[in-house]
C-alpha positions as CSV (number, residue, x, y, z in Angstrom):
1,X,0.1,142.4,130.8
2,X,3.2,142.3,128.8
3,X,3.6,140.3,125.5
4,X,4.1,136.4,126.3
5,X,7.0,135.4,124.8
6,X,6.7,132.2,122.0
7,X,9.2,130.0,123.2
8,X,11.3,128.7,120.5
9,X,11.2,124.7,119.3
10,X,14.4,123.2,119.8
11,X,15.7,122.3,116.6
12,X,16.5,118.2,116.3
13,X,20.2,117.5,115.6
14,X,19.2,114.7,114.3
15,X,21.3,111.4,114.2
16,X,24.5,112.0,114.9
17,X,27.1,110.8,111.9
18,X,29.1,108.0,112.3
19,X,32.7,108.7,112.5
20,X,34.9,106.7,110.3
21,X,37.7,104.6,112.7
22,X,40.9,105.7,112.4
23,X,43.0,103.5,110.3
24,X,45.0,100.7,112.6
25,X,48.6,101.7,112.8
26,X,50.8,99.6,110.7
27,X,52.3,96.2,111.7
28,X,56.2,96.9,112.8
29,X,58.4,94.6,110.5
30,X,59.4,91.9,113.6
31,X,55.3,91.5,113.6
32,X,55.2,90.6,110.3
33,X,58.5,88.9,109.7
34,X,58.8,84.9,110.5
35,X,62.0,83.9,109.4
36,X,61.0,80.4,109.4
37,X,59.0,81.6,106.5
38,X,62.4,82.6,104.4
39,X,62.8,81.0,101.4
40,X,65.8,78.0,102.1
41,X,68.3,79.2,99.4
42,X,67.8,83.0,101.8
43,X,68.0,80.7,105.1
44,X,71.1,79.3,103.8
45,X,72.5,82.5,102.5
46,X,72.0,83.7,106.0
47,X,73.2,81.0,108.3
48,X,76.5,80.8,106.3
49,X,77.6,84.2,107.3
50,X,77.9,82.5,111.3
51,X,80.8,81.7,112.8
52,X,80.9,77.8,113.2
53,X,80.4,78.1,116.9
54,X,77.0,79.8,116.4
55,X,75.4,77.7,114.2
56,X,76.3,74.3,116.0
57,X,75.4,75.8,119.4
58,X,72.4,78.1,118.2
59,X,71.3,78.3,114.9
60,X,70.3,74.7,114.8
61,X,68.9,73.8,118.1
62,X,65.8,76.7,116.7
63,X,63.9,74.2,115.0
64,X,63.5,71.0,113.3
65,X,63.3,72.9,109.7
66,X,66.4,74.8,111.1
67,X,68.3,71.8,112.0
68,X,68.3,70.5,108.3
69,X,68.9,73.3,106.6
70,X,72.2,73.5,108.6
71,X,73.1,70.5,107.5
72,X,73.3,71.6,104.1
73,X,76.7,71.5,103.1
74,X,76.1,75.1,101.5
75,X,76.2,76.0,104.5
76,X,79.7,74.3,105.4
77,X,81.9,76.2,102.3
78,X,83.0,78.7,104.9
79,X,83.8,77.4,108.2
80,X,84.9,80.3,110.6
81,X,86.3,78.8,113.8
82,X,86.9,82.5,115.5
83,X,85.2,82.4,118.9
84,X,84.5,85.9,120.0
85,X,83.7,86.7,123.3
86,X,82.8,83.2,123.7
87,X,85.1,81.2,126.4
88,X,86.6,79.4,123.5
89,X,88.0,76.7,126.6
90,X,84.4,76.3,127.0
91,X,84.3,74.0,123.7
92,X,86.0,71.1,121.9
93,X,87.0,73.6,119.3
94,X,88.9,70.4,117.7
95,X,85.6,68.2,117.7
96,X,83.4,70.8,116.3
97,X,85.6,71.9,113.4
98,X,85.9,68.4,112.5
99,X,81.9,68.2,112.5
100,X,81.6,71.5,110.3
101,X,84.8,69.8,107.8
102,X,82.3,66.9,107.4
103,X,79.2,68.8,106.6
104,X,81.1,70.4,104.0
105,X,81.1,67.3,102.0
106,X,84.6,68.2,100.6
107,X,82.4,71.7,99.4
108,X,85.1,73.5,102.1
109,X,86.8,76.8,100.1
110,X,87.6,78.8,103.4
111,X,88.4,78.3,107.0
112,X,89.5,80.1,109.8
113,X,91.0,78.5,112.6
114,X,92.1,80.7,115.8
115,X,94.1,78.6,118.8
116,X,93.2,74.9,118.2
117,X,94.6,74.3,115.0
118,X,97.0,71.0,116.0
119,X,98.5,68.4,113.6
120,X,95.8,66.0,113.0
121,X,93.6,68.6,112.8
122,X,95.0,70.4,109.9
123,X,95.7,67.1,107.9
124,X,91.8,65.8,108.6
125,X,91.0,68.9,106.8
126,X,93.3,69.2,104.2
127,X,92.7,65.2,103.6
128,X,88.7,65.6,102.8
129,X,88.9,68.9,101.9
130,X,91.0,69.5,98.4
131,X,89.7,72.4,97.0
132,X,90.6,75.3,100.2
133,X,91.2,78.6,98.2
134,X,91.2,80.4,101.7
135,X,93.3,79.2,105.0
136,X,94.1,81.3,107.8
137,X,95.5,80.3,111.3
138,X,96.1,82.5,113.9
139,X,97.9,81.4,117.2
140,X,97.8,77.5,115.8
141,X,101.2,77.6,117.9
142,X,100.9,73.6,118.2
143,X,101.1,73.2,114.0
144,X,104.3,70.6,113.3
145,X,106.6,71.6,110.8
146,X,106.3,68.0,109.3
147,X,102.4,68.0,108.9
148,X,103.1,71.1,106.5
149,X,105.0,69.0,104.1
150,X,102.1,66.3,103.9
151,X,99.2,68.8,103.7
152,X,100.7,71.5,101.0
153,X,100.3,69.2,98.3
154,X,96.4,69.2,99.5
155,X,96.3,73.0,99.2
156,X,97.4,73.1,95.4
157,X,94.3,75.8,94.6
158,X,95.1,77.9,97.3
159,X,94.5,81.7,96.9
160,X,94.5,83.3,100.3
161,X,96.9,82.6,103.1
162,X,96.9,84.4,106.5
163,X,99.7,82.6,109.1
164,X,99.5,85.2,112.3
165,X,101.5,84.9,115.6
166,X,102.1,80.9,114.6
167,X,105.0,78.9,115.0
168,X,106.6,78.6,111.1
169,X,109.5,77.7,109.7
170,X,111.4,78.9,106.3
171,X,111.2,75.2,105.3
172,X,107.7,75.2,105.6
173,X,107.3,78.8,104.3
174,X,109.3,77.7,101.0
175,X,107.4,74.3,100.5
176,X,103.9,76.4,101.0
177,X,104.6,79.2,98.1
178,X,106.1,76.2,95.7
179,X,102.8,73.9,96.3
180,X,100.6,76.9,96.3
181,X,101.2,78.2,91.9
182,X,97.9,80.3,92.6
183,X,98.3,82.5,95.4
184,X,97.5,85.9,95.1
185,X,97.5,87.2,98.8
186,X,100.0,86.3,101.9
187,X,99.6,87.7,105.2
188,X,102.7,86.6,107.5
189,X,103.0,88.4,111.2
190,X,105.2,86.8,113.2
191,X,105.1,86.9,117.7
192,X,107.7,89.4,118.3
193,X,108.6,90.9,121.9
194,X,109.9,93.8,122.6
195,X,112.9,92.0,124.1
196,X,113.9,90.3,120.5
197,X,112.2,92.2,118.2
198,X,115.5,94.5,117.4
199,X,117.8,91.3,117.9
200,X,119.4,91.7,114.1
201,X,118.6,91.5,110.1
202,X,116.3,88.8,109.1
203,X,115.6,88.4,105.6
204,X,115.0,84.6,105.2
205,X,111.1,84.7,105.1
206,X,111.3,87.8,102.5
207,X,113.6,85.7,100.3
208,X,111.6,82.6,100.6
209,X,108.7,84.6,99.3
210,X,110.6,86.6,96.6
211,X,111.4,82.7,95.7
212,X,108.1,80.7,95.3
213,X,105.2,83.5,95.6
214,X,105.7,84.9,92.0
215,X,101.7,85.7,91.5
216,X,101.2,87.6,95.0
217,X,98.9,90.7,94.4
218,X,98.8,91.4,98.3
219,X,101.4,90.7,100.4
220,X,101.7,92.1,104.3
221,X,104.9,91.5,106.3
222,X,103.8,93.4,109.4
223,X,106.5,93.6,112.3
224,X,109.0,91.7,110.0
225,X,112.6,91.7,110.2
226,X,113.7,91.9,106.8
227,X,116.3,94.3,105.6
228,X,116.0,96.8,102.2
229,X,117.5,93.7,100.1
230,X,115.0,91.2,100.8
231,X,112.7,94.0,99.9
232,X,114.3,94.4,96.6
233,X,114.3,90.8,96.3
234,X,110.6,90.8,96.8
235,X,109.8,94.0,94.6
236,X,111.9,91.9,91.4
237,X,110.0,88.7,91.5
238,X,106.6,89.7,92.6
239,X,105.9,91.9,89.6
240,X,102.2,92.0,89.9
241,X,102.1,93.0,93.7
242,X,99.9,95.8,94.1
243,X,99.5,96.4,97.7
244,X,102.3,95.9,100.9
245,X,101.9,96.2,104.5
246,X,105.3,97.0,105.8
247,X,104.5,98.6,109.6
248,X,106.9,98.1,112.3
249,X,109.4,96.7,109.7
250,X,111.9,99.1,111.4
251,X,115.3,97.2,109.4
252,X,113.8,98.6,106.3
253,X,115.6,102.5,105.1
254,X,113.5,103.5,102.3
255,X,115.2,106.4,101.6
256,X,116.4,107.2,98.1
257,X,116.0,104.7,95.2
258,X,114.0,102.1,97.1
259,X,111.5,104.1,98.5
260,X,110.9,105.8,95.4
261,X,110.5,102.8,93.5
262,X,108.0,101.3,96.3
263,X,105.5,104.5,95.7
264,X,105.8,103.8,91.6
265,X,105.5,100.3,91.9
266,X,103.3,99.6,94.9
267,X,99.5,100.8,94.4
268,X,98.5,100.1,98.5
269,X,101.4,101.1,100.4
270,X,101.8,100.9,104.3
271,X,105.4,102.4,105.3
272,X,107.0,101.0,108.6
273,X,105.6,104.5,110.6
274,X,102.6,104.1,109.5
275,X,99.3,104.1,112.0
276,X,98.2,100.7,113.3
277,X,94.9,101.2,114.3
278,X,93.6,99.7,112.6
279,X,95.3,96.1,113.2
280,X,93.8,93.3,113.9
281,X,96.6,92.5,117.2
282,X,97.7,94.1,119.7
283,X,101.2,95.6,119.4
284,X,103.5,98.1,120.4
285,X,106.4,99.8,118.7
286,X,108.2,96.9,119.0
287,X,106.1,94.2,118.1
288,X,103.4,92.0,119.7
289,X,104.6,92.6,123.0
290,X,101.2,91.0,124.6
291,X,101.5,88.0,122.3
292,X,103.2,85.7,125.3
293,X,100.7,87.0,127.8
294,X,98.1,86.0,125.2
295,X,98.8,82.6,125.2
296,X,99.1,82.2,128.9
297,X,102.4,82.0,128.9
298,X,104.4,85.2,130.6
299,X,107.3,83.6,131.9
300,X,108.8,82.9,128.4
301,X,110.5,86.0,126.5
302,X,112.3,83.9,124.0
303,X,110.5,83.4,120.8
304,X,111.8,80.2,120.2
305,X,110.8,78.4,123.7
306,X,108.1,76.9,121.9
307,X,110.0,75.0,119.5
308,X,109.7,71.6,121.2
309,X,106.0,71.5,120.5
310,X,107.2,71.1,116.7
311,X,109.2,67.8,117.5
């Protein structure tokens, strides 16, 4: 008989070790944020960088803690009436910029205003509001001449202007730079077609400004008609002007003296060929030629067609 064979004892394994969990994965940052948690003075800070329409249609219908901090007249220094993408003819733009002038508690420093800027509108906010260092309107085509006389004396610490594709006046140009000692940056572009855009030599507005805006820093005349002598005129009596937008000011030669003298004297300069890209309107060569189709009104090619709404 062969040898038996001892069969071997299983060795115990004992008790298995416990494995340590894995640590959880972190929290993402929207798990962990609850911005009705912000501090107010970072609430506020945040809601005033909305446009008007955004707060009074959004912001403040989040929550009760929400709706009071957006009363805050903080909140109400800027007031930015652009629209967007929004269908701005969905709202009273006129109400609700009238509600943002009156959270402000006079606190107002800078507005923007795009369409519905009309007469009593700009005089309710110049009225309670003394202290605008910022004012821009852009297609406020409905603004009287006459309500700029009674609200310039209102706009006596005014540092910023911006009047794009509106209905102005040299009248109303001159009495604006001679109530306005402190401005420091004017932005004038004027609704030009191609139809009248070449029509002839223009340099009222350039003298006007050469003639009440002694302090400008920043001065763009974009699409404007003036001619190398209201230029000069400019360059003499704005001696601190450190940047000029002159594109698609195609009167302007500035060959020779006066171009050389723009480079020397100008720090920011933007030549009448130069790109516009980056512009905030839509134009052509010749000037806005979309400006009447903007405002819903194609038939009219004649600039001045709108002049009526002024009486």
């Amino acid at each position: 008989m062969g040898k038996k064979r001892n069969k071997k004892t299983p060795r115990s394994k004992g008790k298995p070790k416990a494995r340590t969990p894995p640590p959880p994965p972190p929290e993402t940052e929207t798990q962990t944020r609850n911005w009705l948690d912000l501090p107010r003075d970072v609430t506020v800070s945040i809601l005033s960088r909305l446009r008007a329409i955004d707060v009074l249609e959004s912001a403040q219908k989040v929550c009760m803690g929400w709706r009071n901090i957006c009363k805050d007249p903080l909140i109400w220094r800027t007031v930015d009436m652009s629209h967007g993408d929004c269908d701005f003819a969905a709202y009273d733009l006129d109400k609700m910029c009238r509600h943002a002038v009156d959270r402000s508690c006079g606190n107002l420093v800078d507005i923007n205003i795009e369409h519905n800027c009309t007469d009593d509108l700009l005089k309710y906010i110049t009225d309670r509001c003394g202290g605008i260092r910022r004012l821009r309107l852009v297609y406020c085509y409905f603004t009287s001449e006459r309500r700029i006389y009674e609200v310039a004396s209102r706009l006596a610490l005014l540092e910023e202007l911006n009047i794009s594709l509106c209905r102005f006046s040299l009248e109303s140009l001159q009495v604006l730079g001679s109530s306005c000692p402190l401005l420091r940056s004017f932005k004038l572009n004027r609704p030009c077609t191609s139809s009248n855009f070449v029509a002839g030599d223009n340099d009222g507005e350039a003298l006007a400004i050469a003639g009440t805006m002694h302090g400008l820093r920043h001065l763009q005349l974009d699409q404007n008609q003036l001619t190398d002598d209201g230029l000069r005129q400019i360059l003499d009596s704005c001696p601190h002007l450190e940047s000029l937008d002159l594109r698609h000011c195609f009167n302007l030669n500035l060959e020779g003296d006066l171009g050389k003298r723009c480079t020397e004297q100008i720090k920011q300069l933007w030549l009448p060929d130069d790109s516009i890209d980056d512009y905030e309107f839509p134009a052509t060569p010749y000037g806005f030629a979309n400006f009447w189709e903007y405002i819903g009104s194609n038939d009219c090619e004649d600039p001045n067609c709108y002049d009526d709404l002024n009486d």
